[in-house]
N, C-alpha and C positions, 0 to 999 in steps of 0.2 A: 649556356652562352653559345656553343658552338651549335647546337641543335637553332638557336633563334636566330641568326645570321641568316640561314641560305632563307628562310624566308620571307625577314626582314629584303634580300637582291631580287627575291620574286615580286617583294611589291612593288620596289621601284625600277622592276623591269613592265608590271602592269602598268603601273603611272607615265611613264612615260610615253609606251603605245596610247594610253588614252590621251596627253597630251598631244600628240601628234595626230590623232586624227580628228580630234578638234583642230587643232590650228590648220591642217588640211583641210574642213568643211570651213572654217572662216576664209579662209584663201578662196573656196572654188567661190563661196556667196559672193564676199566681196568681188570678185571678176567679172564676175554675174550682173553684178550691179554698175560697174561701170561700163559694161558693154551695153545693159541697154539705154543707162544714160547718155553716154554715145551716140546710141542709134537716133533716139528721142531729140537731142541739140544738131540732128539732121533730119527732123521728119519735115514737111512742106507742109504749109499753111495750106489749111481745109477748110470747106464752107462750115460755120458755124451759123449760119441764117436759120436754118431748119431744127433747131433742137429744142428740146420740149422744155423751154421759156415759162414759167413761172407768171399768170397773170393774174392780177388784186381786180375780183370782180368786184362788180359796181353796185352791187347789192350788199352788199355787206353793211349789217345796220350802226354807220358812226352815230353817235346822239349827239354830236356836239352841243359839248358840256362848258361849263364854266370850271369844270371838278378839274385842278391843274394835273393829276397821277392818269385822267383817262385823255383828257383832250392832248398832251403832250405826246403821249403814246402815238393816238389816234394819226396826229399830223405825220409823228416819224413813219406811221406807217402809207400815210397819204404820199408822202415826199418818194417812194420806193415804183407811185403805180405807172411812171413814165419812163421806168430804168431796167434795165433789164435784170431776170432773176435766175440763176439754174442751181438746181442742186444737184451738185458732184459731190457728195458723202462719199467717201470708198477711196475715191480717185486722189492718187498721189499725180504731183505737179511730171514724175516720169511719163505718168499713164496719159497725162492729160497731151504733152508732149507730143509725145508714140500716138496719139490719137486723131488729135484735131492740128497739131503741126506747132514746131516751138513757136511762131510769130504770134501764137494765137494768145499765147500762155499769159499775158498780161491783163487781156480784155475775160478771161475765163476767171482770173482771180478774181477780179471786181466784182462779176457776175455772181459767184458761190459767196462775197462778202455782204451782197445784197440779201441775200437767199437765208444768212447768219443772224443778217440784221432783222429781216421778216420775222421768222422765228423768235426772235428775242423781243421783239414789240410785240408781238401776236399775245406771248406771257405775261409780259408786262403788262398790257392792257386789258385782258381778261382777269388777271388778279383784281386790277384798280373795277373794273365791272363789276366782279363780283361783292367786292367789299362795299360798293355803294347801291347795290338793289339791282344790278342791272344782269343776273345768272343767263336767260333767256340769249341777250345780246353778246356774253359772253361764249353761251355755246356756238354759238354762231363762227365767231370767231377760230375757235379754240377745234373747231370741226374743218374751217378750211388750211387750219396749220397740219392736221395729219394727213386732207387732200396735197398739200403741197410737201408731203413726205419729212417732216420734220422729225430730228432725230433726238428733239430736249425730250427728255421724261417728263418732265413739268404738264406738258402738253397734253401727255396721254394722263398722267395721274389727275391734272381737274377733272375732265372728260371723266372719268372711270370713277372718280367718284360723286361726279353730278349724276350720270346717269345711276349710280347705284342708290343712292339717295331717292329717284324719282322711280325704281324699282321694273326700271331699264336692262336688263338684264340679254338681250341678246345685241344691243346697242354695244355693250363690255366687251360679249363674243366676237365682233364685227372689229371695234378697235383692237383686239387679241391678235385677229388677222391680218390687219394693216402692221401692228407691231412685229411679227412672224417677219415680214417681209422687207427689212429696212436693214441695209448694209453698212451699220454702224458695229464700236464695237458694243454699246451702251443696249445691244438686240436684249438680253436674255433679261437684263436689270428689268429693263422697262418690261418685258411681259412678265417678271414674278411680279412687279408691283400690281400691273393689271388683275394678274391671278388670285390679287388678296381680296381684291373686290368681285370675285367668283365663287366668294367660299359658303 
């Protein structure tokens, strides 16, 4: 008994140092983080005219269908080509802040919900393509969602394995590298899924 005590006070003299310098490293973050939100609810409105806007070319083959899963799509994503689109993946509302100036911060979320929505119908619509004969019009599709850096997996998984199916094989390598390059945290998912279709 008397031998297990002092080391039983050595442990809860470790534990507590390590409590303490955790609750130390929460302290400095969190101060961290209010100082630069701080900063950020004082940055000045910056042009945001010039940023790399998200545009729905005019080639993009709609078929307009009578099929209610593709034409519905199709519209929501017709409704997007007069609005503006950006994709801020990465960016928290501080960065956006600190970046483009707080006044901006309302007109940039609309912007990125747009950018959310594109994505989601781009899937959407290429699913209902492919299920009704329409692969071709589908890739089409499904190719300017990874130009406009989209970060669903969905996206790159059709893609990876249409082309794998038509034995496309450096087409896979090429979306591998677009995936390499996307500042989500969803990066490494989506290229082992890519990499299954590499094997």
């Amino acid at each position: 008994m008397h031998l297990i005590l002092p080391y039983f006070i050595i442990i809860l003299i470790l534990m507590q140092i390590y409590f303490k310098r955790n609750n130390n490293k929460t302290a400095s973050s969190n101060e961290d983080f209010f100082k630069r939100e701080s900063e950020a609810n004082q940055s000045r409105k910056r042009d945001i005219s010039n940023l790399n806007y998200i545009t729905i070319p005019d080639n993009l083959p709609f078929i307009k269908t009578d099929i209610a899963e593709i034409s519905n799509a199709e519209q929501n994503i017709m409704n997007l080509k007069d609005e503006k689109i950006l994709n801020l993946t990465g960016k928290t509302n501080t960065d956006l802040k600190l970046e483009y100036g707080v006044a901006n911060l309302s007109e940039l979320t609309i912007y990125e919900n747009n950018f959310h929505t594109l994505c989601r119908e781009i899937i959407n619509l290429a699913k209902a393509l492919i299920d009704n004969g329409y692969e071709k019009e589908a890739v089409s599709f499904l190719e300017f969602g990874i130009r406009s850096r989209s970060d669903l997996s969905a996206n790159y998984v059709m893609l990876a394995e249409i082309y794998s199916k038509n034995g496309e094989n450096e087409k896979i390598n090429h979306l591998k590298k677009y995936a390499e390059t996307l500042n989500t945290i969803t990066k490494d998912y989506i290229i082992k899924k890519i990499d299954a279709y590499l094997l």
